[in-house]
Residue, then its C-alpha position, 0 to 999 in steps of 0.5 A: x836141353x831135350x833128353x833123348x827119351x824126349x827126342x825119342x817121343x817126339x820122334x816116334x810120334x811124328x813119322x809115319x806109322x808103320x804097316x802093323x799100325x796102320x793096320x791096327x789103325x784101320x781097324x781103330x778108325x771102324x771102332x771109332x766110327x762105330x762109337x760115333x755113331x752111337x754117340x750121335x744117336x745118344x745125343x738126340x736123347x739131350x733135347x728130349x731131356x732139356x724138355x722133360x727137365x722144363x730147361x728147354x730154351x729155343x736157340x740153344x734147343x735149335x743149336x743143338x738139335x741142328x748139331x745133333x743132326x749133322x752128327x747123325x747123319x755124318x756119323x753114318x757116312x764115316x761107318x760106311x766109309x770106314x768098313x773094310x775092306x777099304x783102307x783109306x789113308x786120308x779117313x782119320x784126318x778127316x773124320x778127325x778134323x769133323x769132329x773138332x770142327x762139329x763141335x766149334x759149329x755147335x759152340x758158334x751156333x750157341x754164341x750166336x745167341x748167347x756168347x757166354x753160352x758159346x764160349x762156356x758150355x762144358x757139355x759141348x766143349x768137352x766133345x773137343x776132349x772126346x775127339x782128341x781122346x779117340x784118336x788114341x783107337x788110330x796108334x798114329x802119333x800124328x793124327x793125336x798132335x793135329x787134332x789136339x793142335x785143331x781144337x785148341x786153335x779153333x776154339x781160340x780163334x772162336x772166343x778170339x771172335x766173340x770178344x772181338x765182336x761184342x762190344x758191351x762185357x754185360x752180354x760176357x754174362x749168363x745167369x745159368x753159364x756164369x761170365x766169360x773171362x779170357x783166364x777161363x778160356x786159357x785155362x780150357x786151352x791148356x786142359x786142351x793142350x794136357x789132354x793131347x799131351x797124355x793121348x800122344x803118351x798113351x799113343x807112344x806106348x802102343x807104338x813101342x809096344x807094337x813095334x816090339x811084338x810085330x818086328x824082329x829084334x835081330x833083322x828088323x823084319x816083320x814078323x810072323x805076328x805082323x804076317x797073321x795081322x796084314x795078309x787077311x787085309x793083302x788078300x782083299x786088296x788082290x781080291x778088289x784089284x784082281x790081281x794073283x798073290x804068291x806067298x813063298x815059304x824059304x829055308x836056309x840049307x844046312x844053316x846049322x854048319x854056321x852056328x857049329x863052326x862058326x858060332x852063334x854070333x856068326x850065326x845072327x850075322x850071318x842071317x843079317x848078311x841074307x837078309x841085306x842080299x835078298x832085300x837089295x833084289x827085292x820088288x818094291x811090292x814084295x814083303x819079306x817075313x822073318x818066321x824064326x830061326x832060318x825060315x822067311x816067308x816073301x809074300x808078292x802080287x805076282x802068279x805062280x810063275x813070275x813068282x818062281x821066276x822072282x824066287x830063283x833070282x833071288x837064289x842065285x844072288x844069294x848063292x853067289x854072295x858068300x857070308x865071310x864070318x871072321x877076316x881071316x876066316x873062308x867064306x861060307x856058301x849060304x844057299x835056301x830051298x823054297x815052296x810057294x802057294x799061290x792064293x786062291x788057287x792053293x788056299x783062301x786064308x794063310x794057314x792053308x797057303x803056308x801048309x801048302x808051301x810047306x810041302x813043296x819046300x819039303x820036297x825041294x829039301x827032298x830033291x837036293x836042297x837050293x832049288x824053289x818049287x812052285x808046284x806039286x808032282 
């Protein structure tokens, strides 16, 4: 019986990562691209060292100088693919998938001559060590289990191979990579297998850990942590597509009168009722950010004006969806006033977008209150 803390790792492991860690993802992808490259090139110093030591042999010298070239110059490719601001999903997977399956090339290249040398050569075996633990830079819970899973069936499947092909268990036998067993290679399997197991571990702790600094524990919303994180990543994505970005900042109205008449349970309840109104008229591209206390921000691709024209729809829905706060309670009113910045003509980065949308929800306040003002005087 699986207890619920197990159903929860595995659960969380398995789902799609959320936008926070997909975002820190891509930027994990870079860093592990990054370091590819530079073990890539690390690894042309390992001819020049069997030279120096005189342990040069030509086959596994060939192996692995052809393996080193294919991870230079792959290497190279992954870099460029990975640099923002693109974000491509399938990345991960595949640069994943190339480096356990580099490694068992390599490893195949070494059996070809020599099977104990395939199959028992720590220094390139471990490489399948160092692609499951990379994956750890992505938080994608996902990606750890299918390279941890990939390693250890392409390197059963390999020495599956060699002991299906060679007949005589002498050729099984190196004087300088000792004999291969089939207990050995399990035992490889299974360091495989514990390897994957401590990156998911590790993954699961970032994801919680995220969730809990990018998510708001009362609404379920993203919060202003996630807004700072993702909107540099927006921005570039309307630069590339060439399409307007409004960022609305909105404030309930005199939302403290709840809390006071009502309490403070009412209060978070009665946020969570906005909240659920707003989501329901929502765009499928718009995003909406909890600040803190009553103030939201709603982030969406559209112009100046279909962005005030998305924003006094969403008023009037909420102004014609009153908060009951008890069953015999009357109901509450809840109206917001709204400023909206549009990127680029009111700032190029955040900070400047929400400063200018602050003005012009001050002024809305000014004016009357449950009203959404797009542009100056």
């Amino acid at each position: 019986m699986i207890g619920p803390g197990l159903q929860d790792f595995w659960r969380q492991l398995r789902a799609p990562p959320d936008t926070l860690m997909l975002e820190i993802g891509a930027g994990g992808e870079l860093l592990v691209a990054k370091l590819r490259a530079g073990l890539s090139l690390l690894l042309l110093l390992l001819p020049l060292v069997n030279i120096i030591t005189g342990e040069f042999t030509p086959t596994e010298g060939t192996a692995g100088f052809v393996g080193v070239l294919l991870a230079v110059l792959f290497s190279q490719l992954w870099l460029l693919l990975a640099r923002p601001p693109r974000r491509l999903r399938w990345l991960p997977w595949a640069t994943a998938s190339y480096d356990v399956t580099l490694t068992t090339l390599v490893l195949a290249l070494l059996a070809l001559d020599s099977p104990a040398t395939g199959l028992n050569s720590m220094v390139v075996w471990a490489f399948y060590l160092i692609a499951i633990l990379m994956t750890a830079l992505r938080n994608d819970g996902r990606l750890t289990l299918f390279t941890g899973l990939l390693a250890i069936l392409q390197y059963g499947a390999l020495a599956a191979v060699v002991f299906q092909l060679v007949p005589d268990p002498e050729q099984l036998a190196s004087a300088d990579y000792g004999t291969v067993r089939l207990s050995n290679v399990l035992q490889r399997e299974l360091l495989l297998a514990i390897a994957t197991a401590i990156t998911a571990t590790v993954v699961f702790r970032m994801q919680r850990l995220v969730e809990l600094s990018g998510n708001d524990g009362l609404t379920g919303l993203p919060n202003r942590t996630l807004l700072v994180h993702r909107f540099p990543s927006l921005a570039d994505g309307a630069r590339a597509s060439g399409s307007s970005l409004s960022v609305c900042l909105l404030d309930l109205d005199y939302f403290r009168r709840v809390n006071d008449e009502a309490g403070r349970t009412a209060g978070d309840r009665a946020l969570c009722h906005v909240v659920g109104v707003l989501r329901q008229a929502l765009g499928h591209d718009d995003w909406l950010v909890r600040l803190g206390g009553e103030e939201f921000v709603l982030v969406m691709p559209l112009p100046t004006g279909r962005a005030w024209e998305r924003m006094e729809a969403l008023r009037r829905e909420l102004a014609a969806a009153p908060f009951q706060p008890g069953r015999d309670d009357d109901p509450m009113r809840l109206t917001f006033s709204a400023g909206i910045a549009s990127w680029p003509q009111d700032g190029n980065d955040l900070s400047q977008l929400l400063r200018r949308a602050d003005l012009r929800l001050r002024r809305a306040k000014l004016e009357g209150r449950n009203r959404v003002v797009a542009r100056d005087a």
